[in-house]
ROZA-194809 format. One record per residue: residue in one letter; z negated, y negated, x of N, C-alpha, C in turn. Coordinates in steps of 0.02 Angstrom, whole numbers, plus 32768, in hexadecimal, padded with zeros to 4 digits. Atoms other than C-alpha are relative to their C-alpha. Layout:
residues N
AZYXZYXZYX ...
END
This chain:
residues 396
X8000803C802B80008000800080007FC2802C X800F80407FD6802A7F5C80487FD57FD67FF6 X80328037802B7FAF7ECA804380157FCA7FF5 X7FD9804180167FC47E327FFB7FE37FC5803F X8001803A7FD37FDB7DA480667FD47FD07FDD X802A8048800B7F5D7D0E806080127FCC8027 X8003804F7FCA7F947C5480947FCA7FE57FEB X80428038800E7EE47C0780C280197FB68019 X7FD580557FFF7F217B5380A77FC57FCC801A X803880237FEE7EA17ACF80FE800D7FB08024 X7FFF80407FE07E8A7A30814F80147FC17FD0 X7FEB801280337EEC79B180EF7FE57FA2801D X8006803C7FE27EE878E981047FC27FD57FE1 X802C8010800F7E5778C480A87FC17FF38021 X803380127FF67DB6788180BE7FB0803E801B X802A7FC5800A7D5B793680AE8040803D8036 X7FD37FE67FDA7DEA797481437FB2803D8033 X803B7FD47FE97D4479C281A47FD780257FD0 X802C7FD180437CF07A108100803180358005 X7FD37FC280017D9A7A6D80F4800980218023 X7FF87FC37FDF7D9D7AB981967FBE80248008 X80367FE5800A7CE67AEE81808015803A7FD0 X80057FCA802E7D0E7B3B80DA803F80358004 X7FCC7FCD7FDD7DB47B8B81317FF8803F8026 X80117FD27FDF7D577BDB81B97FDF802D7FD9 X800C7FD7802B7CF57C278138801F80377FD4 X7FC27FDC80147D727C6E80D88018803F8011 X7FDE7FD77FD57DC87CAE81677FD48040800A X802F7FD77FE67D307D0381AB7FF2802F7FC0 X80277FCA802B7CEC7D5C810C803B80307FDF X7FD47FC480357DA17D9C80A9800D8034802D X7FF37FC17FF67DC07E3780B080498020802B X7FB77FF97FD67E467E62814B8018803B7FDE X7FDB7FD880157E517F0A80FF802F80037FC8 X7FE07FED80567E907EF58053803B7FB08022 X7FD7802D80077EEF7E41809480197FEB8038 X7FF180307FBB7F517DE7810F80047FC47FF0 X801D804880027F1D7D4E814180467FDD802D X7FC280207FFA7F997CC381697FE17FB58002 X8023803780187F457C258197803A7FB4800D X7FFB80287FF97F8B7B7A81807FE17FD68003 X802F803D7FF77F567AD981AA80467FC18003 X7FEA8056800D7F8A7A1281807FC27FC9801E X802180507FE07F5A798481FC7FEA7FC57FE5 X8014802B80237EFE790081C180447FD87FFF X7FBA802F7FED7FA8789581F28044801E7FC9 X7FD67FE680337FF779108166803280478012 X7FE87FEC7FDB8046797B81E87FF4805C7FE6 X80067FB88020805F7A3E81A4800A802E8034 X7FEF7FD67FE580377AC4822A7FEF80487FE3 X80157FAD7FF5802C7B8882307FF9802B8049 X801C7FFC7FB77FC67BA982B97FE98041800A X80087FB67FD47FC37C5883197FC180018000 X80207FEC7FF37F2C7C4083567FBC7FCA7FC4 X8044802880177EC37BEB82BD7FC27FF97FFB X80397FE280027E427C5182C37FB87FED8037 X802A80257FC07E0C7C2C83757FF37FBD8006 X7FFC8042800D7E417B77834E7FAD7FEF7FCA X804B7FF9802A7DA77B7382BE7FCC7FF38003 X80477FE77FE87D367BBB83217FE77FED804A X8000802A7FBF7D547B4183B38012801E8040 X7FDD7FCF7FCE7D997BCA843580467FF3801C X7FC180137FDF7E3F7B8E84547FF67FC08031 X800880367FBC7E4B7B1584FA80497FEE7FE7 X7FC6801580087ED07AA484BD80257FCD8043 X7FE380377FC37F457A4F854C80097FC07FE9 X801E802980097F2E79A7856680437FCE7FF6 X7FDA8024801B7FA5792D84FE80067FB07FFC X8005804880027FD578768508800E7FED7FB3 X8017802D803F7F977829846480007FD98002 X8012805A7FF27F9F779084257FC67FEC7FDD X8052803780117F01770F83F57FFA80287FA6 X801B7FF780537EBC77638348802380407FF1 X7FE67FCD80187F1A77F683527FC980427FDB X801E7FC880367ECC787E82C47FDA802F8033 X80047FB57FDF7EDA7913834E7FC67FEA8040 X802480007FC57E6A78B883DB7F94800B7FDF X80427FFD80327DC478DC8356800E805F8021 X7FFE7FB37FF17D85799F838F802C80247F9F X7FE87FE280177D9C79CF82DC804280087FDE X7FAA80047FFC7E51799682C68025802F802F X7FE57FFA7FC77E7D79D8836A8004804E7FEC X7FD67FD780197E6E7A7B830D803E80267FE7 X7FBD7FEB80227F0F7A6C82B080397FDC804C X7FC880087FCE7F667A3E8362804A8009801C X7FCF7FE57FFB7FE07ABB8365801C80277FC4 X7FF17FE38034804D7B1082FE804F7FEB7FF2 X7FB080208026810D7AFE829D7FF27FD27FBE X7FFE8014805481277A7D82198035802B7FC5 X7FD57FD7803F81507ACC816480087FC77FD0 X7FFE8029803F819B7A8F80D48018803E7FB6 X80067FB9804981947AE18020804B801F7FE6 X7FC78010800982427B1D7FFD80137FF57FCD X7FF2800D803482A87AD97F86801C80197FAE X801A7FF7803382A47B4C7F077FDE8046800B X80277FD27FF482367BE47EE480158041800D X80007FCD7FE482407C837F387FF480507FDA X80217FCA802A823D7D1E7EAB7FE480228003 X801C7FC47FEB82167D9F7F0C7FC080068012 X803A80127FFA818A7D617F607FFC7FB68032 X800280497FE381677C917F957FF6800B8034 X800680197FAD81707C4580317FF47FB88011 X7FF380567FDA81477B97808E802D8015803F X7FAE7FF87FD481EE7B94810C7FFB7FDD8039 X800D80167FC981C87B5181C280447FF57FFB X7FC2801B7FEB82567AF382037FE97FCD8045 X8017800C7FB482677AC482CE800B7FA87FFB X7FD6803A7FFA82827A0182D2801A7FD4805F X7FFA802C7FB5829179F883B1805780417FF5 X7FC47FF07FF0832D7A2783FF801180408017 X7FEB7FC77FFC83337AD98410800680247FBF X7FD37FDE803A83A17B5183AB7FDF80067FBF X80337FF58050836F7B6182ED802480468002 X800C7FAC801183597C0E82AF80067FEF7FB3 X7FDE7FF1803D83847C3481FF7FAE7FE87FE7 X8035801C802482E57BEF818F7FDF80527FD7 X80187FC7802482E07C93813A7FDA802F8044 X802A7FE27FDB82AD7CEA81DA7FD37FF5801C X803180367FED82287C8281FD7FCE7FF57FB7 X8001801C803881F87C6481497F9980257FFC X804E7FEA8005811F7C7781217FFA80117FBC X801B7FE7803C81187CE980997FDA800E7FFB X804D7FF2800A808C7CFB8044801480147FA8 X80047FE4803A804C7D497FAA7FDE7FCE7FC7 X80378041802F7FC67CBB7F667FE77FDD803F X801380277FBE7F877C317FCB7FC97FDA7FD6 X8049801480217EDA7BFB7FAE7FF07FA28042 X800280347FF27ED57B4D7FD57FC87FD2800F X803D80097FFC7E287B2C803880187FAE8010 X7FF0804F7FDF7E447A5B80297FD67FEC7FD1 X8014803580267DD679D27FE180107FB98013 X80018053800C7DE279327FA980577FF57FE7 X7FC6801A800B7E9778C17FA6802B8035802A X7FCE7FD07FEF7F30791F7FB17FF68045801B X800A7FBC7FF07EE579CF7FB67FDE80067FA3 X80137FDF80347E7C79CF7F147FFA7FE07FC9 X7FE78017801E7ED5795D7EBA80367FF97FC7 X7FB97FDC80247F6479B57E64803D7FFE802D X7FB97FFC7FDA7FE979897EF97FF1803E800F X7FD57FA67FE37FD87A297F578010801D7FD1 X80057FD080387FB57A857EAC805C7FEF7FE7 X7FBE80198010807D7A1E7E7F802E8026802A X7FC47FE07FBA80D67A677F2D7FEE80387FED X80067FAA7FE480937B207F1480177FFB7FBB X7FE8800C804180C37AFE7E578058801A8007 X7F9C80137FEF818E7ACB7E867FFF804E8027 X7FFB7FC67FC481697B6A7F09800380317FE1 X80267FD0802181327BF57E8C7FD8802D801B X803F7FD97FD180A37C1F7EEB7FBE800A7FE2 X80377FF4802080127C627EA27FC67FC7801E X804E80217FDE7F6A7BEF7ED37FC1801E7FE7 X80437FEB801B7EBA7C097EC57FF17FA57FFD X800A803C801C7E687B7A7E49802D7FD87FDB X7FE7802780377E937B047DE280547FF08002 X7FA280257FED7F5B7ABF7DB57FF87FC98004 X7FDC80597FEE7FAB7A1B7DB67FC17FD57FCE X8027802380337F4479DC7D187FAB80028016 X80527FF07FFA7E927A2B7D3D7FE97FC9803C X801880247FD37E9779E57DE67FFB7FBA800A X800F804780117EC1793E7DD07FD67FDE7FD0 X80218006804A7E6379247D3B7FAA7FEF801E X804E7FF97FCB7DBE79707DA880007FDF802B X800C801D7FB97DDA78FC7E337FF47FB57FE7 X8013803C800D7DE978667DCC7FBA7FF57FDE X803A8029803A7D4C781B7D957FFA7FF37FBB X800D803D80487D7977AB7D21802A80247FC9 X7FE67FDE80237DE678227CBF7FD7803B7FF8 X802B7FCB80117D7678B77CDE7FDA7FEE7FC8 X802F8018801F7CF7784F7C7F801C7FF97FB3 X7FD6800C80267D7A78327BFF7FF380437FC7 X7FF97FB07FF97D8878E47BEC7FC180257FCD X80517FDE80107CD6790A7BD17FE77FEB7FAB X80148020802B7CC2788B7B4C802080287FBC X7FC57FCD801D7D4978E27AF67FE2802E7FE5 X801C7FBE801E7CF679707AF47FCC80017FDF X80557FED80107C38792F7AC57FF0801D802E X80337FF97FC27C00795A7B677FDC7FC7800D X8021803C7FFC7B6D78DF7B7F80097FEF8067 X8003802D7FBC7B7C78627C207FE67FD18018 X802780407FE57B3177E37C7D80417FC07FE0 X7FE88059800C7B61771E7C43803A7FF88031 X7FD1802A7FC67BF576DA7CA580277FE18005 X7FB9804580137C7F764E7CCA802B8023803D X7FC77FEB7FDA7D1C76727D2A801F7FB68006 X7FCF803F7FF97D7475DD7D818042800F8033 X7FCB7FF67FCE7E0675CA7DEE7FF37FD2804A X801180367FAE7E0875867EB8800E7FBE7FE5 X7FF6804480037E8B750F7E7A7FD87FC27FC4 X8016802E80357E1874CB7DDD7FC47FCC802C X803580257FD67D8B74B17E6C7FFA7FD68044 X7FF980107FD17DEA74677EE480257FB47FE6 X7FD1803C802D7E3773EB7E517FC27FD57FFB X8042803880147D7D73BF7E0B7FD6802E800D X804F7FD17FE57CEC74247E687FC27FE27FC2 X802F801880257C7C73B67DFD7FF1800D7FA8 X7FE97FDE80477CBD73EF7D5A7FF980487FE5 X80167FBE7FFE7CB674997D897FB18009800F X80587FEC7FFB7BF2748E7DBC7FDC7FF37FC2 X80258019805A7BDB742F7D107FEF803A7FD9 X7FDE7FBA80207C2574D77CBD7FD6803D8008 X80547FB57FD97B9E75587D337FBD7FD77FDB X80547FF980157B0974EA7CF8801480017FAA X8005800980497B4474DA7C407FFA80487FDA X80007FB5801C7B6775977C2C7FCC80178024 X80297FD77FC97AF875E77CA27FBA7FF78017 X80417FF47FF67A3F75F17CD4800680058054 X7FF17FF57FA57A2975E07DAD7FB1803D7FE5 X7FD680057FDE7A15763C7E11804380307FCF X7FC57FC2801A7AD676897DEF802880208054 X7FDC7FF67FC97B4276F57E66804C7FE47FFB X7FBE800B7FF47BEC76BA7E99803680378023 X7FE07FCD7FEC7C65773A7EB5805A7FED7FFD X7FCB800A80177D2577317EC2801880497FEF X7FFA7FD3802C7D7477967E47801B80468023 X7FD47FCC7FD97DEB78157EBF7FDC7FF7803A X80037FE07FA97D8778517F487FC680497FF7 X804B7FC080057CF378EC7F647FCA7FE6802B X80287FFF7FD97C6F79177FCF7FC57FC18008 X801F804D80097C1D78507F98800F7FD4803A X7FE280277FBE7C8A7813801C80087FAE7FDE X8022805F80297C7077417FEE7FDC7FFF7FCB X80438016803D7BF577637F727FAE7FE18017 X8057801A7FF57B5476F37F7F7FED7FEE7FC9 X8037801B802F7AC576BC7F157FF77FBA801D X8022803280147A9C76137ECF7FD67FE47FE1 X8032801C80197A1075DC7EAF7FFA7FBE7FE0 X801D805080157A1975267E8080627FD77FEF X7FC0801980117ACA74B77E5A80167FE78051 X7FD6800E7FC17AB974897F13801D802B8017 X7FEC7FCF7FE97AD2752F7F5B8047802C7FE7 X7FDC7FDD80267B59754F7ED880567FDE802C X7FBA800B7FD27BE974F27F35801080238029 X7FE27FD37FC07BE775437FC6800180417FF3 X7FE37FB780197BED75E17F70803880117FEE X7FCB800280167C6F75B67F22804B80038035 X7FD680187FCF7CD575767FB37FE380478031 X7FFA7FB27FF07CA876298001802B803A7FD7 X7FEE7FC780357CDD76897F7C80477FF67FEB X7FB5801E800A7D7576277F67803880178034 X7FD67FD47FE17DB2765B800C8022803C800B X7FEC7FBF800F7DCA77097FD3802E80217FD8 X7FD37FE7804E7E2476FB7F287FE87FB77FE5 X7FFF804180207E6A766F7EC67FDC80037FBB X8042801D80237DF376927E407FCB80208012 X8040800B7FD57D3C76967E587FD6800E7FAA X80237FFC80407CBF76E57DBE7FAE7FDE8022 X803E800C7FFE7C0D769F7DB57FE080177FDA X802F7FC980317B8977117D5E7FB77FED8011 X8044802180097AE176CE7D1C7FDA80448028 X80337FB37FB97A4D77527D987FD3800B7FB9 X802A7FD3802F7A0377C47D367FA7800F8002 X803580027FCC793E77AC7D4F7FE07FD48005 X8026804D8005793776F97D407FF47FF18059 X800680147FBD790076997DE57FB780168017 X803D7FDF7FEB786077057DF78011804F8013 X7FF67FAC7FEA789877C27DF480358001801C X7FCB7FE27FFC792178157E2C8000803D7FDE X800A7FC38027798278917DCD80008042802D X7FEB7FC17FE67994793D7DEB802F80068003 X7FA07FFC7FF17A3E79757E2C8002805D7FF8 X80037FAE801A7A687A297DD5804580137FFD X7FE080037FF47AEE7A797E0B800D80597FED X7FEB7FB980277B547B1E7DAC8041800F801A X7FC07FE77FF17BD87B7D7DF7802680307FBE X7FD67FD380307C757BBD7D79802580198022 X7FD27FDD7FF07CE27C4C7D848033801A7FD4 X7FD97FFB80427D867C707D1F80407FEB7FFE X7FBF802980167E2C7C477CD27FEF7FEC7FBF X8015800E80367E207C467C217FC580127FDB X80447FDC801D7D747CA57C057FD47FEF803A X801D80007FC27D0A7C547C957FB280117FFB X803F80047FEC7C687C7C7CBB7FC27FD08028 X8003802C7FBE7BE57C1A7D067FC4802D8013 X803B7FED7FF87B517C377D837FBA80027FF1 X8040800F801A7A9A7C2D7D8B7FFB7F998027 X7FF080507FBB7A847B6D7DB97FCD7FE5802E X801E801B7FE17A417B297E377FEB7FC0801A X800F8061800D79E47A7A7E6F80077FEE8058 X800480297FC779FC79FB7F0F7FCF7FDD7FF2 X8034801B7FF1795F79B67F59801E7FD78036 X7FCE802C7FC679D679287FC97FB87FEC802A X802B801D7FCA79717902806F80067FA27FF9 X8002804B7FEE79A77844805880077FED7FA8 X800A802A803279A877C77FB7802480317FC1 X7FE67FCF802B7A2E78467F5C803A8019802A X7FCD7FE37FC57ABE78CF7FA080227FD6801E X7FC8801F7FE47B2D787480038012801A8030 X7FF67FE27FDC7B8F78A380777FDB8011804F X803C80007FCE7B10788E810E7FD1803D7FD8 X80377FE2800C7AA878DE80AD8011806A7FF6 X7FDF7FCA7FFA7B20797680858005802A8032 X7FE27FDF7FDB7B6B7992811E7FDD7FEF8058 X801A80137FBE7B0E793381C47FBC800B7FF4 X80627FE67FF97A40793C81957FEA803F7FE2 X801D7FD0801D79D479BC81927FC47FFC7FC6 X803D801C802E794579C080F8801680147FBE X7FFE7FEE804A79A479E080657FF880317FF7 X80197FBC801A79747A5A7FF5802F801D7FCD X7FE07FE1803679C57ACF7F857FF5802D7FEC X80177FE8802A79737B217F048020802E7FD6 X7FE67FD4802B79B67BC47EB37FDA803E8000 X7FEA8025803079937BDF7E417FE67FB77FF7 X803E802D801479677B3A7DFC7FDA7FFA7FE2 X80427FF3803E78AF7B217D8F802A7FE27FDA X7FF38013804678F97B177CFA7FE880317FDC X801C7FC2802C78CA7B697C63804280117FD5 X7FCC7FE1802E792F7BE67BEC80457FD57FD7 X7FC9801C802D797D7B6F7B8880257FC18028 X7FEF80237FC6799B7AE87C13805180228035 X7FC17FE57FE179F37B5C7C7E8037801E7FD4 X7FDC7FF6803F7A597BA27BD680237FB87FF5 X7FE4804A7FF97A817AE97BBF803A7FF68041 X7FD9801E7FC77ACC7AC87C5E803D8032800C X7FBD7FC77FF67B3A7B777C6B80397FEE7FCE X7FC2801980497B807B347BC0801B7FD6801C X7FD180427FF67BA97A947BEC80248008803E X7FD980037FA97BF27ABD7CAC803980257FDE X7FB67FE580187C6A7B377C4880277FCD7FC2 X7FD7803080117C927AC07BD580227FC2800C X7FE9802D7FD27CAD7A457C53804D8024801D X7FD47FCF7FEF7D257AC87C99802D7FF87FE7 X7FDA800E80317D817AC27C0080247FC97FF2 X7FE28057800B7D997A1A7BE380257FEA8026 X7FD580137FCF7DEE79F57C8E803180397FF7 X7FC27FBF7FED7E647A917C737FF1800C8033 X80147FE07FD17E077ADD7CFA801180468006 X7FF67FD280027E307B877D427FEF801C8047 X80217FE47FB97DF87BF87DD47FB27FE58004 X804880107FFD7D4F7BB47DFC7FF47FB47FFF X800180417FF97D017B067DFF7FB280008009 X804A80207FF97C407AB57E267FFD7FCD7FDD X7FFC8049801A7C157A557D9E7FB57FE7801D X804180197FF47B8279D57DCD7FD17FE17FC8 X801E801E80427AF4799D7D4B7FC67FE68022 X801580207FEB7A7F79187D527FB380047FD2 X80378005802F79C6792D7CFE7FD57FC98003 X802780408007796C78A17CC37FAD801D8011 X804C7FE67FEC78AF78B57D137FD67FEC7FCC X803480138041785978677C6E801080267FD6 X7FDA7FD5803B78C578A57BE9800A804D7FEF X7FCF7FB17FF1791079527C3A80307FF87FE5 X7FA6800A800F79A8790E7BED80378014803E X7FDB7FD27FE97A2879797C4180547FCC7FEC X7FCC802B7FFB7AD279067C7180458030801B X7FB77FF47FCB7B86794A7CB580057FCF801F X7FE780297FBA7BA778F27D6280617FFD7FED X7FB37FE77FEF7C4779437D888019802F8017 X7FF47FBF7FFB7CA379D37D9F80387FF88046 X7FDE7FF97FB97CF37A127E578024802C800B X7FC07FB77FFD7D937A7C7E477FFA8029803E X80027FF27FB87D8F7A9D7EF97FC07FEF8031 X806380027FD97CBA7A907F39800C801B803A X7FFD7FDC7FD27C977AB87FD0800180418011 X7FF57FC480007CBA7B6A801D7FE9802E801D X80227FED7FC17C537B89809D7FCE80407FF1 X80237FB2801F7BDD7C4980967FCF7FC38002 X805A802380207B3F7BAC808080267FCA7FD2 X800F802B802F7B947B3C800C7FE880207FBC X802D7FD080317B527B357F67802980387FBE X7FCD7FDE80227BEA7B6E7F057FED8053801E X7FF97FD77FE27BF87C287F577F9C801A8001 X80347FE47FF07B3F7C2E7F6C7FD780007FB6 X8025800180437AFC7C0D7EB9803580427FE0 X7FFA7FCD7FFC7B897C8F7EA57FE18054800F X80377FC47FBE7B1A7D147F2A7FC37FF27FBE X803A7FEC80237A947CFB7EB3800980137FC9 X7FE97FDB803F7AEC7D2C7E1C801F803B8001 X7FD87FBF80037B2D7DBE7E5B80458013801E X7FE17FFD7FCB7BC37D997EB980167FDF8038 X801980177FB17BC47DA27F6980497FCD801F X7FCF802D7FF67C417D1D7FCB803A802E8016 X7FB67FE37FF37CC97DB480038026800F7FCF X80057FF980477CBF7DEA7F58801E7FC67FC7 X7FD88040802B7CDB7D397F0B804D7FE1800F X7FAE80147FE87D797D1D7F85801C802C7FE2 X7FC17FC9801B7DCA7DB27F2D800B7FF47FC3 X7FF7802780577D9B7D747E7980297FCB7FFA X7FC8802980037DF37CE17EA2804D800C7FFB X7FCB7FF780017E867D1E7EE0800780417FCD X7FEE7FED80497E857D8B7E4580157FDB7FD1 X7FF8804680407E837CFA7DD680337FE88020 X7FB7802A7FE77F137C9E7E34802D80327FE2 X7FC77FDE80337F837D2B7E077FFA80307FD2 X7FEF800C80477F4E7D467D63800F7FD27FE3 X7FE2805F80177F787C877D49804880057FFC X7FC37FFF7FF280177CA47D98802880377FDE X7FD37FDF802B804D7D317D3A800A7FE67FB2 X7FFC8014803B80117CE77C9180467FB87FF6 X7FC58042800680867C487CBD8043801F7FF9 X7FCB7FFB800B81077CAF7CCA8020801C7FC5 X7FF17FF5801B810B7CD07C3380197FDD7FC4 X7FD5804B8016814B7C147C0D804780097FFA X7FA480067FEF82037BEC7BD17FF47FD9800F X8002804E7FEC82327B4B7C21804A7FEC7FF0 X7FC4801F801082E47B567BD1801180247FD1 X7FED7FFB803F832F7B847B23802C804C801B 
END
């Protein structure tokens, strides 16, 4: 029996370019060589598409790369760029492949080209370890789309949908999922009348609020404001990320903080979720410092909740699920009020981190399945997705 090929897809030009090769190496390391072949790709922060021989060692910092004249700011002179160093650029071909897909290397220096087909990176499903912009946004999910390549996670709709904020939120409302308070502005409205827009945060909103821009993960420019001073420069942070920018009243008031409760789903059209679990952030609330550089945080699984609490939250993370046209897995986040126990939807994370300790995969491990185990469920679900689509006409 042959095995099915896996493209582990990673890196990517985003903001969360080092989360992805974390949750890559992972990946790599735990699936199953026997039942699959592995096939790793990688995309330079600079956008740059290799398939690198040696990714593995690359990863895991073992490759001695020779020493290159770069220029001032170049992506690749950062250690974990310098991963995706080597390799062929691919491009998706232009139309899909029946038998079984391919991304199509093509040479662009001056020695002989070789036929594209003999060269060509077939694969069976390609599980697309990327967060943030242009990985877990619906573009890649669009190119493997045009490709007919199976993926693991969400499509074109789920993902974009889950990445935006201010539409996720949309979404939710839609459904009667309860949410935190919030205003949505644009860079250019705050770069027209900043003063107009701060009018707008104290008229709707209660301080402190967080500032977040709508398209990004990991709380990459998200800060807390406490007061209308602190709220500009949040803004003008958050702005640099994405031209719009949500602001969400803090759950907690300016004495508590909430709880941060966090439920992993699994699924296409019948998803499941886990048991959930809680963040105890070492600093003011997660952020990315707090995620990924300090030590202190805590993570609680299960979390103290009681019967109907945690029942609550499995509902609503799958119906969060739902609502974005979610598919394959997702981390939704929930926010508990410390007076109330009022129980909030944050936001939901098509693509969470991947890592054998993030919390996706690991609130998994406590429900029963283990992270080699969950990479195979996935790529189950990708092509049951992919077969059910094909069972679309798209012409008379």
């Amino acid at each position: 029996m042959n095995k099915l090929r896996i493209g582990i897809l990673f890196g990517g030009r985003s903001g969360e370019h080092e989360v992805s090769l974390l949750s890559a190496a992972s990946v790599l390391k735990a699936i199953d060589k026997d039942k699959y072949e592995v096939v790793p790709i990688g995309i330079t922060k600079d956008g740059r598409w290799l398939t690198a021989e040696h990714a593995e060692n690359l990863l895991t910092g073992k490759l001695v790369l020779e020493p290159r004249n770069l220029r001032a700011g170049d992506p690749e002179i950062t250690e974990a760029a310098a991963v995706l160093a080597r390799g062929e650029a691919v491009v998706v071909p232009p139309e899909p492949v029946h038998r079984q897909s391919g991304l199509v290397p093509f040479q662009t220096d001056a020695s002989p080209l070789r036929r594209a087909s003999d060269r060509a990176i077939n694969v069976d499903v390609i599980f697309p370890v990327l967060h943030g912009t242009f990985g877990e946004d619906g573009t890649i999910q669009g190119l493997l789309e045009l490709a007919d390549i199976p993926y693991v996670g969400a499509g074109v709709l789920g993902s974009a949908a889950g990445m935006d904020k201010d539409i996720m939120k949309s979404l939710f409302i839609a459904a009667g999922i309860p949410i935190v308070k919030h205003v949505t502005t644009l860079r250019s409205a705050w770069e027209k009348d900043s003063r107009k827009v701060e009018k707008l945060v104290s008229t709707k909103l209660k301080y402190p609020v967080f500032v977040k821009p709508a398209n990004l993960g990991s709380s990459v420019g998200i800060s807390k404001a406490h007061d209308r001073k602190e709220l500009g420069p949040a803004i003008e942070d958050a702005a640099k990320f994405d031209r719009k920018i949500v602001i969400e009243e803090g759950v907690g008031g300016s004495k508590e903080k909430a709880r941060e409760i966090e439920c992993s789903v699994l699924g296409n059209d019948d998803p499941i979720a886990s048991i959930p679990g809680e963040i105890v952030p070492v600093k003011e609330f997660y952020d990315y410092t707090a995620k990924y550089l300090d030590e202190g945080s805590k993570l609680i699984i299960p979390a103290k909740l009681t019967k109907s609490q945690t029942k609550n939250v499995q509902e609503l993370a799958i119906q969060a699920f739902k609502a974005v046209d979610c598919s394959g897995l997702a981390r939704v986040d929930f926010l508990m009020d410390p007076n109330t126990k009022k129980i909030y939807l944050n936001e939901i994370n098509t693509m969470p981190g991947f890592t054998a300790i993030s919390m996706y995969p690991k609130l998994w491990a406590a429900s029963g399945v283990g992270y080699s185990d969950l990479i195979d469920r996935l790529i189950q679900l990708a092509l049951e997705r992919h077969e059910d689509k094909k069972k679309n006409q798209y012409s008379r």
